[in-house]
NUDOFI-592579 format. One line per 4 residues: their letters; for each residue y negated, x, z of C-alpha. Coordinates in steps of 0.1 Angstrom, whole numbers, plus 5000, padded with zeros to 4 digits. Each point is the difference from the previous one (the first is absolute). Last residue first. Layout:
N
A> Y,X,Z  ...
END
This chain:
818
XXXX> 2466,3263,6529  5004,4969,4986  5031,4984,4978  5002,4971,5020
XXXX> 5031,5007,5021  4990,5036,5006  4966,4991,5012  5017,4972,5025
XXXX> 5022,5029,5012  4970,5019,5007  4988,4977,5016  5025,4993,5023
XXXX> 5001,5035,5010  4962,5000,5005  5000,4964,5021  5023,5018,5026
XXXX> 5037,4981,5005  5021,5031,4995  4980,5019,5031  5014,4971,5020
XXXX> 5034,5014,5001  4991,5033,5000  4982,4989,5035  5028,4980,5009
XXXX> 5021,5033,5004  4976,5017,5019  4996,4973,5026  5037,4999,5005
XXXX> 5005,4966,5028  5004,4995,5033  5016,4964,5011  4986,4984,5031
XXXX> 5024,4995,5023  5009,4964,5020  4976,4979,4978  5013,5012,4967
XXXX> 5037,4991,5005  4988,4961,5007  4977,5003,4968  5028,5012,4979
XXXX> 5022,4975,5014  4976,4968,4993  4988,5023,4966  5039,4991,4988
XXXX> 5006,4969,5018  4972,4983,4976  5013,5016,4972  4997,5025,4974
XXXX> 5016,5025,5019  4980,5032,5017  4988,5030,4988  4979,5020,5023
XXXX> 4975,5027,4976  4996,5033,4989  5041,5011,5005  5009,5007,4965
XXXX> 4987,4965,4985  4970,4983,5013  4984,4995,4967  5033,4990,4978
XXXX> 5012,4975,5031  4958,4987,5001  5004,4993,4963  5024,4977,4997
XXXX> 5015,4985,5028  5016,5010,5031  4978,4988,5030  4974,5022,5010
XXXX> 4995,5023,5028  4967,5020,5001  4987,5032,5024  4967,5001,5000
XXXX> 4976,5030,4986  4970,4984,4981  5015,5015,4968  5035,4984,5009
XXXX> 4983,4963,5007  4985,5002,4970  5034,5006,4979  5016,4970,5016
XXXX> 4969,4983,4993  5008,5002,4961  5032,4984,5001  5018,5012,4967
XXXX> 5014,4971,4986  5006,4976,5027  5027,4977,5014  5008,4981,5035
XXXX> 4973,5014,5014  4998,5015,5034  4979,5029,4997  4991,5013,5036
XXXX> 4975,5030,5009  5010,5014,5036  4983,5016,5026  4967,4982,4990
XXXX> 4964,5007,5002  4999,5021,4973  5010,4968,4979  4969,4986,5017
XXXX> 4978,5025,4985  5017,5000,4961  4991,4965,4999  4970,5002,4988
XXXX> 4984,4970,4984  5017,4976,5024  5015,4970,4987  5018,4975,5026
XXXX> 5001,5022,5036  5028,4971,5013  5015,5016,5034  5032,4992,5012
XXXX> 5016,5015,5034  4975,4980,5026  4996,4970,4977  5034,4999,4998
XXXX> 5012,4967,5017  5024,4982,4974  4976,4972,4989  4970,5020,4995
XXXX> 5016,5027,4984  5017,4979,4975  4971,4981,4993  4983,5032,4992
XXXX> 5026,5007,4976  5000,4971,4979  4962,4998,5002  5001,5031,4983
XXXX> 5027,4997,4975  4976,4994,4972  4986,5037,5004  4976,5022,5021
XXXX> 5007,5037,5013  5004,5020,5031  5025,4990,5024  4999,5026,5028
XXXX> 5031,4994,5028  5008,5003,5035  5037,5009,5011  5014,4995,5034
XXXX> 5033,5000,5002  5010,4972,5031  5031,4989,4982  4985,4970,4992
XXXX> 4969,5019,4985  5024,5015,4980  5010,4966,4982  4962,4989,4997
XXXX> 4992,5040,4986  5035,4987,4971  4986,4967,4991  4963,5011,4995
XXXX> 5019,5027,4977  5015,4972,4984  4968,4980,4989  4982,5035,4988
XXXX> 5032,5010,4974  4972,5012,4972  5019,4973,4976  4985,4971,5016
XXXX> 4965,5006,5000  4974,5017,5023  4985,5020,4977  5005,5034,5014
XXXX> 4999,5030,5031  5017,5001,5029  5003,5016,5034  5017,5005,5030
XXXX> 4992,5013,5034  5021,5009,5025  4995,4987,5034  4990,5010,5039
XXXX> 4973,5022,4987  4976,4976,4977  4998,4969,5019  4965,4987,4992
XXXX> 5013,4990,4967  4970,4996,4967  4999,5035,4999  4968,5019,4994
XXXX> 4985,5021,4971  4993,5036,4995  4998,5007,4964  5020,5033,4994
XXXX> 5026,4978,4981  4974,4998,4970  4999,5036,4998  5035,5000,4996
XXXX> 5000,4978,4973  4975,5016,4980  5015,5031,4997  5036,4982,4992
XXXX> 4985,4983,4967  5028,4983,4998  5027,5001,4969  5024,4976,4986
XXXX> 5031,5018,4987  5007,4999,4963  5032,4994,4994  5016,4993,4958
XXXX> 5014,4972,4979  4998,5008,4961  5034,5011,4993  5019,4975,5027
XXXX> 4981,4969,4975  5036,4982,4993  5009,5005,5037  4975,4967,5011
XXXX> 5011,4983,5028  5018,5025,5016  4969,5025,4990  4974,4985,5017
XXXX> 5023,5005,5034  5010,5036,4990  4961,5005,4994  4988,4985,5030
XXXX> 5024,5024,5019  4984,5029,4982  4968,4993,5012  4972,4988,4985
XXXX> 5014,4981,4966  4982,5012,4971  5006,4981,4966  4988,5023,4972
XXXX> 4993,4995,4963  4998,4965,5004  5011,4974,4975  5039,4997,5015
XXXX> 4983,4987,5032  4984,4974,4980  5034,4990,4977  5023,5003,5037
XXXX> 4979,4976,5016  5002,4975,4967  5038,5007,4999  5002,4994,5042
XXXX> 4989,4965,4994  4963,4981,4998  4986,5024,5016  4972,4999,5028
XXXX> 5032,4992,5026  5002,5042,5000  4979,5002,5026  5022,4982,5026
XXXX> 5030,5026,4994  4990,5012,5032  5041,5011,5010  5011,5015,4968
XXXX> 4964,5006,4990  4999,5024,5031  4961,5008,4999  4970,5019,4984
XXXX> 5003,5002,4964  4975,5015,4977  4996,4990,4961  4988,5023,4976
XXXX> 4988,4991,4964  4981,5021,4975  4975,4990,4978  4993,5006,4964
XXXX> 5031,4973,4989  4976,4976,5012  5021,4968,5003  4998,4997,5042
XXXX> 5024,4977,5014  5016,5022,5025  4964,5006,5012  4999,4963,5010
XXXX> 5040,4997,5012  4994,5030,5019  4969,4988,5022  5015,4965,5004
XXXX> 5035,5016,5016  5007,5034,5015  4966,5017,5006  4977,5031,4988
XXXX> 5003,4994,4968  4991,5025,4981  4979,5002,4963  4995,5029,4986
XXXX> 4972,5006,4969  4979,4971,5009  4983,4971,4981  4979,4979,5023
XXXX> 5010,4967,5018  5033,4988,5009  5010,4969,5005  4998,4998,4962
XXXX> 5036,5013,4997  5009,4968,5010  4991,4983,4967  5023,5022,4979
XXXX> 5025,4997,5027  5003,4967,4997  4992,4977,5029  5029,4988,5025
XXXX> 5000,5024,5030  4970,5015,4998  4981,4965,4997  5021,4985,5025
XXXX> 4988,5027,5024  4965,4997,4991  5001,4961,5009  5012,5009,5032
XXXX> 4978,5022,5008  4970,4981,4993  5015,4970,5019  5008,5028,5031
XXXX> 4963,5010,4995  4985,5027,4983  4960,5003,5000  5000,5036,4971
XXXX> 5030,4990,4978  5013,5022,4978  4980,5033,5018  4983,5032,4990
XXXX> 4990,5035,5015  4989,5033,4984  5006,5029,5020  4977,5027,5005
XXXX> 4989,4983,5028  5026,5011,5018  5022,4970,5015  5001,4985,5036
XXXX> 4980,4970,4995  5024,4976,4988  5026,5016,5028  4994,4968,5022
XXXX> 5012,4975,4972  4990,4978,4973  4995,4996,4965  5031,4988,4986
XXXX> 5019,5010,4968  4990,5036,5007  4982,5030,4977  5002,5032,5009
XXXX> 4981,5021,4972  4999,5035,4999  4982,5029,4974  5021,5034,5001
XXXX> 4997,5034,4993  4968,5006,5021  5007,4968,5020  5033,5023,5015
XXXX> 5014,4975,5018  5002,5002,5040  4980,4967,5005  5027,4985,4979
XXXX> 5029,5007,5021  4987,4995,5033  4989,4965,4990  5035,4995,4981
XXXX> 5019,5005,5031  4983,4982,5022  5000,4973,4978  5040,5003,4997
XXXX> 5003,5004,5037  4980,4971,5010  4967,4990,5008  4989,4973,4972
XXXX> 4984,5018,4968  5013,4972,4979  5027,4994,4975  5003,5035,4982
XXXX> 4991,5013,4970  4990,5041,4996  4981,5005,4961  5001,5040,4991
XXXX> 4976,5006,4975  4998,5039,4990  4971,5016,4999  4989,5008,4959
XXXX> 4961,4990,5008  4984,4977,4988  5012,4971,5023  4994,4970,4976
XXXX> 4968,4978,5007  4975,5029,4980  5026,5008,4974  5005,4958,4992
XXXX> 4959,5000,4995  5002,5030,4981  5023,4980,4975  4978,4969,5009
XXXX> 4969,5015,4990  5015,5023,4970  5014,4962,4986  4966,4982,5005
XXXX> 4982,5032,4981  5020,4999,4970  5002,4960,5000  4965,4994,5001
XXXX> 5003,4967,4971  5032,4993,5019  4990,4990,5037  4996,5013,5033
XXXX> 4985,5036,5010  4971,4992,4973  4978,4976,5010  4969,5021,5001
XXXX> 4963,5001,5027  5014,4994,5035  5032,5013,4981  4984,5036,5006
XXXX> 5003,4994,5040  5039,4991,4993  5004,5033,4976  4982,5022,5025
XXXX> 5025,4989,5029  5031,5004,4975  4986,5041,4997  4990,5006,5034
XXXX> 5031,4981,5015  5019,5022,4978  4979,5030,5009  5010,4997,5039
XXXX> 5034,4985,4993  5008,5039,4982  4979,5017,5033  5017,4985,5026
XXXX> 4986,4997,5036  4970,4978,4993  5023,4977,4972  5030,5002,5022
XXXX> 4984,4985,5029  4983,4972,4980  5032,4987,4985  5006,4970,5009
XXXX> 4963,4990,4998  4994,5013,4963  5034,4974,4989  4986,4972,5020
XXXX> 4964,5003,4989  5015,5004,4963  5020,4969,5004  4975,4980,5015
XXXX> 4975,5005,4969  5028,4984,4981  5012,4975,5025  4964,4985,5004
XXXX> 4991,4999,4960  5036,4980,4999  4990,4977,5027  4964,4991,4986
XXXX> 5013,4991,4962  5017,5018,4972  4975,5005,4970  4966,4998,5021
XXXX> 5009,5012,5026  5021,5031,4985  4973,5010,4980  4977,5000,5029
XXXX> 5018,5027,5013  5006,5016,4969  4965,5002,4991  4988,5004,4965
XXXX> 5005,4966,4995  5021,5004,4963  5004,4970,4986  4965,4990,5003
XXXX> 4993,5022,4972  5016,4981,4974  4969,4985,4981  4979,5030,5001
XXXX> 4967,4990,4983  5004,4963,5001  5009,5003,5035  4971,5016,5012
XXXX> 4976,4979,4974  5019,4968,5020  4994,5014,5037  5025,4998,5021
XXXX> 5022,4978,5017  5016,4979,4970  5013,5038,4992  5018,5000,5035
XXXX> 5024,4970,4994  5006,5015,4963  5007,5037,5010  5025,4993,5029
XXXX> 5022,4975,4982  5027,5026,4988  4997,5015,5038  5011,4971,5021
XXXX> 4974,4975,5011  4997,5004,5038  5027,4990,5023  4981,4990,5028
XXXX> 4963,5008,4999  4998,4982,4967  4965,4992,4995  4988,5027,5025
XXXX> 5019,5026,4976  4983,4985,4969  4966,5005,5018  5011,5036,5012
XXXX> 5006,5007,4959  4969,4987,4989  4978,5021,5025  5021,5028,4995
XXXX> 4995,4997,4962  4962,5005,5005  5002,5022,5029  5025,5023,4974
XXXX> 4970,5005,4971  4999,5036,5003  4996,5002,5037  4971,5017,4998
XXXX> 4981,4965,4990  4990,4990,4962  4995,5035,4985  5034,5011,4999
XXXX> 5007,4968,4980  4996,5012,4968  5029,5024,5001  5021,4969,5001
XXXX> 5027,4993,5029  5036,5001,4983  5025,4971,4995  4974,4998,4965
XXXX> 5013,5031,4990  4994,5033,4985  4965,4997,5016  4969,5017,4982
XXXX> 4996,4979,4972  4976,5013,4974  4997,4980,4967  5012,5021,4971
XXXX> 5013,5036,5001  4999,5017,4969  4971,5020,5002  4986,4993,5032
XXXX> 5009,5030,5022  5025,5024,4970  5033,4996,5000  5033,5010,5013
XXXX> 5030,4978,5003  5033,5003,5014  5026,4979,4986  5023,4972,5018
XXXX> 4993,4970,4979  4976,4983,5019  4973,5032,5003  5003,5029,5022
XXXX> 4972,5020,5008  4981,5030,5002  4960,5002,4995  4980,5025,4986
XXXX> 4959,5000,5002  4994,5019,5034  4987,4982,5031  4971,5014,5020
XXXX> 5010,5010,5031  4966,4978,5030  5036,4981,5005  5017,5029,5018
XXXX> 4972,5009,5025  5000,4963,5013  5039,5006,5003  4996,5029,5023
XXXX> 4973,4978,5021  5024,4977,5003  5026,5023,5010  4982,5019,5029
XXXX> 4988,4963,5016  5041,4993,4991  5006,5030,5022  4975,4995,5027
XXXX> 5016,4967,5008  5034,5022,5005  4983,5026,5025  4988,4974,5020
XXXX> 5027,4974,5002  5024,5035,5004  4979,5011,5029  4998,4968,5019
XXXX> 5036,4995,4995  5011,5032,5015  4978,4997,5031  5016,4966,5005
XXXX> 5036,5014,4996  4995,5036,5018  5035,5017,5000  4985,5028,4993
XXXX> 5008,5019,4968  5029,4976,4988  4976,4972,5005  4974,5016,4982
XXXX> 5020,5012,4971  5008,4962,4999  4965,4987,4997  4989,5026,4979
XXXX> 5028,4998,4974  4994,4964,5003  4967,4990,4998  5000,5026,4964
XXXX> 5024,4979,4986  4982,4967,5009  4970,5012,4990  5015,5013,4963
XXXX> 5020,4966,4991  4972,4980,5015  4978,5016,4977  5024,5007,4968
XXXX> 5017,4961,5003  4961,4990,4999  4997,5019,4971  4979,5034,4994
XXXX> 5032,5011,4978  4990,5036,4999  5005,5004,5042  5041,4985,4997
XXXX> 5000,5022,4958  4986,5031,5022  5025,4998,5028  5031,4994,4982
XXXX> 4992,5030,4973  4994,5025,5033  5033,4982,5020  5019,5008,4968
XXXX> 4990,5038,4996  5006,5006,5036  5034,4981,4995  5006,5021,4973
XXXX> 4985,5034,5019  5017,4995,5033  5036,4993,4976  4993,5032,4978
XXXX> 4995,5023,5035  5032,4984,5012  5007,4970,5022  5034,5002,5024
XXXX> 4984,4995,5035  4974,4978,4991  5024,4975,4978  4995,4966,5019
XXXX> 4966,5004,5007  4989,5013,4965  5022,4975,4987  4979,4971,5022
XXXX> 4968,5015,4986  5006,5002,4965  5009,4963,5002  4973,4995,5019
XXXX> 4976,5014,4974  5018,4980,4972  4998,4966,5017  4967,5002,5007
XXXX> 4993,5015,4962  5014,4965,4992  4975,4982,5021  4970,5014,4987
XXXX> 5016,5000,4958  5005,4962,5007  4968,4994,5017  4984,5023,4968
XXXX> 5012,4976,4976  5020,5008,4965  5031,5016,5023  4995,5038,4974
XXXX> 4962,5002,5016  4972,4976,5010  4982,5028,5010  4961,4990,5014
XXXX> 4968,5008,4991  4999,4961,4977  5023,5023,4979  5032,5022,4995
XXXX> 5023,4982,4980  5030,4981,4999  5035,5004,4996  5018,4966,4990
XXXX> 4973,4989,4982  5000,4962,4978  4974,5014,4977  4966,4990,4989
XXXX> 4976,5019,5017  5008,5041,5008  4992,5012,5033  4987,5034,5001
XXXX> 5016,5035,5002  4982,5025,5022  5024,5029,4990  5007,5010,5039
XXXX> 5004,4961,5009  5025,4993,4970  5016,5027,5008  4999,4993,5040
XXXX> 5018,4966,4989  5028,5013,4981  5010,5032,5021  5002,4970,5029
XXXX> 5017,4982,4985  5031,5027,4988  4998,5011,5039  5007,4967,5012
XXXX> 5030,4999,4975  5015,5034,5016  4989,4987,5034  5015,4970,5001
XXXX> 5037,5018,4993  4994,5023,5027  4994,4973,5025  5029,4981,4991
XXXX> 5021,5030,5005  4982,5014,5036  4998,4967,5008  5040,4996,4994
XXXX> 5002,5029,5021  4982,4988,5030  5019,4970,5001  5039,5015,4996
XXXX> 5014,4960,5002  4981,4976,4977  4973,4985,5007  4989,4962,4994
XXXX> 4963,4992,4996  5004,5000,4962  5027,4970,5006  4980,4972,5020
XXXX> 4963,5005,4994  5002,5007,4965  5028,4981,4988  4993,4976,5019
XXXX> 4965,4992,4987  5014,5007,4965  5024,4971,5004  4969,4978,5014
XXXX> 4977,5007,4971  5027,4988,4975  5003,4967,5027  4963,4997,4996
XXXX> 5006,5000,4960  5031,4973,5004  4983,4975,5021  4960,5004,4976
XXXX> 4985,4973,5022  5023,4972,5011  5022,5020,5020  4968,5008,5027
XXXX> 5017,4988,5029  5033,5021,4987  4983,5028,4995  4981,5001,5033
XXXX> 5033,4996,5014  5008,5032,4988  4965,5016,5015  5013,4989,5030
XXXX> 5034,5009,4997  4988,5037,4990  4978,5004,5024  5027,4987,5030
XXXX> 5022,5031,4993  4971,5029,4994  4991,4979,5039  5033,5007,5017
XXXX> 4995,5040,4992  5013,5027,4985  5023,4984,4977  5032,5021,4995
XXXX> 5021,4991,4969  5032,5021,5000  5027,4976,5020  5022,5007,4973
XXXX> 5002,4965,4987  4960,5000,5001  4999,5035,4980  5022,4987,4971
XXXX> 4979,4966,4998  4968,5020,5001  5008,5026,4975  5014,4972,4977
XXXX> 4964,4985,5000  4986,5035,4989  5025,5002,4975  4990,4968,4987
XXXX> 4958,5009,5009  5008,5034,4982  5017,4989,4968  4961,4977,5000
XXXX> 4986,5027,5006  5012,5020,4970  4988,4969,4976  4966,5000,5015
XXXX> 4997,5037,5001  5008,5001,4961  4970,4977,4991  4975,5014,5022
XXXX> 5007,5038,4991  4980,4990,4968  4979,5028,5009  5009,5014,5038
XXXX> 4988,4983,5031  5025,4973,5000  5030,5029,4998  4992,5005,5037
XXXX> 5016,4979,5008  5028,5007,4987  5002,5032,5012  4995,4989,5037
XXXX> 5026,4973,4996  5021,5031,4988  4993,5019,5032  5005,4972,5024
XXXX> 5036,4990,4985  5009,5037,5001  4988,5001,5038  5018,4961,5006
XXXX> 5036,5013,4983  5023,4976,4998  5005,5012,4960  4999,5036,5010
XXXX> 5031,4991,5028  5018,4984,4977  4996,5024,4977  5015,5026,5024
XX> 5029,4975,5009  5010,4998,4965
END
């Protein structure tokens, strides 16, 4: 049950039978059967999205793909009076296409491979078709409604019935033999180079054979390319790159038109091939039998006897009426059923009364979408391509699979200067391979595994920290990573590789922003939550108690897994948890994730006298430091703040200066020793909402001379060196992170007893002291008269468990990697 399920929810099975039945149109009498398949396809198509949006499956590329389709909806609803129900038919197709074929499946590059395959074998079957009818000079026969058309005029209309069509659709079959020969080049065989030799040969003659528009730009466009990219992977050199390619592909076409000048001084032989109204083939004598000659199949079509009117073909005529229509109704425009009428009363009556539906078709999508949908819908959809290109301009000069998809889409958006067919249902062959390649191109093609990190912010602090060093260690071979936070802020923003891709909830928060955001998570649905994040991903970790855990908690996507991290005493910090309703609806998301790893084995005792039902799937994973780095940092030579640097010990500490770090009653205990004539001086680096608390403090008590406010630094690491001591004074933590630090750089630390710091300084490598303010205040007293030695070698081992390679590799482990 599970594994037709998982056919029947199948998008790449969904894309290959949509591809099927469209292509059924082309066939005789095909028409009839592909209309009643796709209409079984829209339903299931429809059910595809409402299964994919409950599992958090649909992934948009961009804002603007979102705000197209409202505007072109409203457009709809503006235009309700003219033909409501036949724009909204054109609508449900328009999602269809733009919506599900540009979802992907997990396994990318083999699902091209697959779908790519498939294409081929029909591709081939055309192509066979059309070069016959080429090699044996066949005619076009009058009379007949043709389905596969003949060679004439010097050009190949071919087994599509118009020579755009047959361009455009040898396009799609070169790249397709391209992208497998990519994908495959370590495993092809002698018979594979010669099929797809044998494929790219028949591709390549029926693109030049067509002598279309779609043929030329098809042809330049593809030869721009190849030199344009081979030059960049040569040399580097972008503007000498593009000056060759412009110059090489405008020779091309010169090349091609004069190969298609040679082609129409063939005579034409007498037989003709064709396919009448009832589905037979027909061959006949020129003239015999034939009737009145009509060259065009159909009056959507532009006539044969119009190639002598401009070299457009007639299109600046219907252009003209179509931007005049588009003026008209700037706004909205007039919705696609009404299209042909308002732009017939622009043009020319003989024009009209020759091919009275040919202003349905603009033969440019752009202005297509003007005209039909209005000025903020035309905006949004060339928007959406500009957006989509931009993102990913790295990848497509330092990838060669994005390199010839942006080739390939690229040459389909210059050939709609001329065609509307990448939207719509009269073109829907070619509209669904553009948006299927389309959804390849803004996927990662390439079978790395998504790893998604959520946290709140990138605000110094030992989580952050953590997850910094963490994910500029990955393995970006293996793995593609996205940390994404609720709030975009923080001084480690621009600490990250740039291999890492970056995103945000809320890019300008604010404490109302927050606020609202917190209610949200708290009291939305999980089905709605879920949308907080962006992107579909293979693991998903949450990288913080609280907000971050509820959201991936609420993922539906049975594809992804779920890991939740957990940094502190929940017994004692059970503030995070206030994001559920009860301890049942905590217990339900924690339940939902494969792992819940607590960072020290404290934190997971804690975690787990709250929650013992979920014992099986609570494991430690130490947070790591990149120790190299560290110590380098603590080589920086800096200064400190106290002029008095013999006659005292010096303290320091690192935080957010908030309650729970202990900060207020460690000014309490150096004001008590100062009674007693200790003198202790201290480094309080950090920033926080206790602050002004703390300064006031200092101010009123005296301690200017023993306290010193550092707020953030960017390396700490130097004045830790500084110090004799390192002091953690929190009331509770879940690893302490800085208590680690402070061991690379080499100073000696007492904490309080809490979580974390008690596991860390175990055996010796630190001073434990009470969790209390009279605990560090006789600590501290001890301290001053002898200074306590202690076992270098032994903290080394200890710290050696904390390296970013042995966390890694635990991280690997957990995720099924390496």
């Amino acid at each position: 049950m599970n594994k037709l399920y998982s056919k029947v929810t199948s998008i790449e099975l969904y894309k290959i039978l949509f591809m099927v039945c469209s292509l059924l149109y082309i066939l005789p009498k095909g028409d009839v059967v592909a209309s009643i398949l796709l209409k079984g396809m829209l339903v299931w198509g429809f059910l595809l999205l409402v299964i994919r949006f409950y599992q958090k499956r649909i992934i948009i590329d961009n804002k603007f793909f979102i705000f197209f389709i409202i505007f072109t909806l409203l457009s709809i609803i503006f235009n309700f009076q003219d033909g409501f129900i036949r724009n909204i038919k054109d609508f449900l197709y328009l999602i269809l296409e733009v919506v599900l074929l540009t979802q992907v499946d997990k396994g990318d590059s083999k699902n091209i491979l697959i779908f790519n395959r498939i294409l081929l074998g029909f591709m081939t079957f055309g192509y066979t078709v059309s070069l016959l009818i080429f090699f044996f000079r066949i005619p076009q026969v009058p009379g007949f409604e043709k389905f596969i058309m003949s060679y004439t005029e010097g050009r190949l209309w071919g087994w599509c019935g118009n020579p755009n069509t047959l361009a455009t659709m040898s396009l799609f079959g070169l790249f397709a033999a391209f992208f497998n020969i990519y994908l495959r080049k370590e495993n092809l065989s002698v018979l594979n180079k010669l099929g797809y030799g044998f494929i790219i040969i028949e591709a390549l003659a029926c693109l030049t054979l067509s002598q279309s528009r779609s043929g030329f730009v098809g042809f330049a466009v593809l030869v721009f390319g190849a030199v344009f990219f081979i030059g960049i992977y040569k040399n580097k050199h972008i503007i000498g790159s593009i000056l060759l390619a412009l110059i090489i592909g405008i020779a091309s076409v010169f090349m091609l038109e004069v190969y298609g000048w040679g082609l129409r001084q063939m005579p034409s032989e007498k037989l003709a091939i064709s396919v009448n109204s009832n589905g037979y083939f027909s061959i006949q004598e020129d003239g015999s039998d034939g009737g009145e000659v009509n060259p065009s199949s159909s009056d959507m079509g532009l006539e044969n006897r119009e190639i002598g009117s401009d070299y457009s073909n007639g299109r600046f005529t219907i252009w003209k009426g179509g931007l005049s229509v588009a003026k008209e109704n700037i706004l909205f425009g007039v919705g696609q059923n009404a299209l042909n009428d308002e732009v017939n009363q622009k043009l020319p009556k003989d024009y009209v009364k020759q091919s009275p539906k040919i202003a349905a078709n603009m033969h440019n999508i752009y202005l297509q979408v003007l005209a039909t949908s209005g000025i903020f819908a035309f905006i949004f959809f060339v928007l959406q391509f500009v957006n989509s290109f931009w993102k990913r301009r790295k990848e497509i000069f330092n990838d060669a699979l994005k390199c010839m998809f942006f080739v390939l889409i690229g040459c389909m958006l210059i050939i709609n200067l001329f065609d509307s067919n990448i939207i719509g249902f009269m073109n829907l062959f070619i509209a669904g391979m553009f948006w299927i390649y389309f959804g390849y191109f803004t996927s990662e093609c390439a079978d790395n595994k998504k790893v998604l990190f959520l946290i709140n912010s990138l605000k110094i602090g030992g989580a952050e920290t953590v997850l910094r060093d963490i994910v500029n260690h990955f393995d970006f071979q293996n793995y593609d990573i996205t940390v994404r936070t609720l709030f975009s802020e923080g001084e480690l923003l621009d600490e990250f590789s740039p291999f890492i891709h970056y995103s945000t909830v809320l890019k300008k928060p604010n404490p109302l922003k927050k606020a609202i955001l917190w209610r949200c998570v708290k009291y939305l649905p999980s089905v709605i939550i879920q949308y907080f994040i962006h992107g579909q991903y293979d693991y998903a970790i949450a990288f913080l108690e609280g907000m971050p855990t509820k959201i991936v908690g609420s993922l539906k996507n049975t594809d992804c897994k779920k890991y939740c991290w957990i940094h502190t005493d929940l017994v004692h910090n059970f503030e995070s948890e206030t994001n559920y309703h009860n301890r049942e609806q905590a217990l339900k998301c924690y339940q939902g994730m494969e792992n819940i790893i607590c960072v020290s084995n404290d934190c997971k005792d804690k975690f787990l006298q709250i929650y013992p039902e979920l014992k099986d799937r609570t494991i430690v994973v130490y947070n790591c430091l990149d120790i190299e780095r560290i110590r380098m940092l603590s080589d920086e030579v800096v200064e400190s703040p106290f002029l008095d640097k013999k006659s005292s010990i010096l303290l320091c500490s690192v935080g957010r200066l908030v309650k729970e770090k202990g900060f207020l009653r460690m000014l309490h205990v150096i004001e008590r020793l100062k009674k007693e004539n200790v003198n202790l001086q201290w480094l309080l680096i950090g920033d926080g909402n206790q602050k002004d608390i703390l300064k006031e403090y200092v101010k009123k008590h005296g301690l200017e001379e023993n306290v010193a406010f550092l707020g953030y630094q960017k390396n700490p690491f130097a004045y830790m060196k500084l110090a004799d001591y390192y002091v953690c004074s929190s009331f509770v933590e879940g690893f302490s992170l800085t208590v680690v630090e402070a061991l690379i750089v080499g100073v000696a630390v007492i904490s309080t007893q809490c979580t974390g710091p008690s596991e860390i300084l175990s055996d010796n490598c630190g001073i434990l002291c009470e969790n209390s303010e009279d605990g560090l205040y006789d600590t501290l007293k001890v301290i001053n008269k002898k200074k306590k030695e202690l076992p270098r070698e032994k903290i080394e081992k200890r710290i050696a468990q904390f390296r970013v390679e042995t966390v890694l590799d635990s991280i690997y482990k957990l995720i099924g990697g390496q």
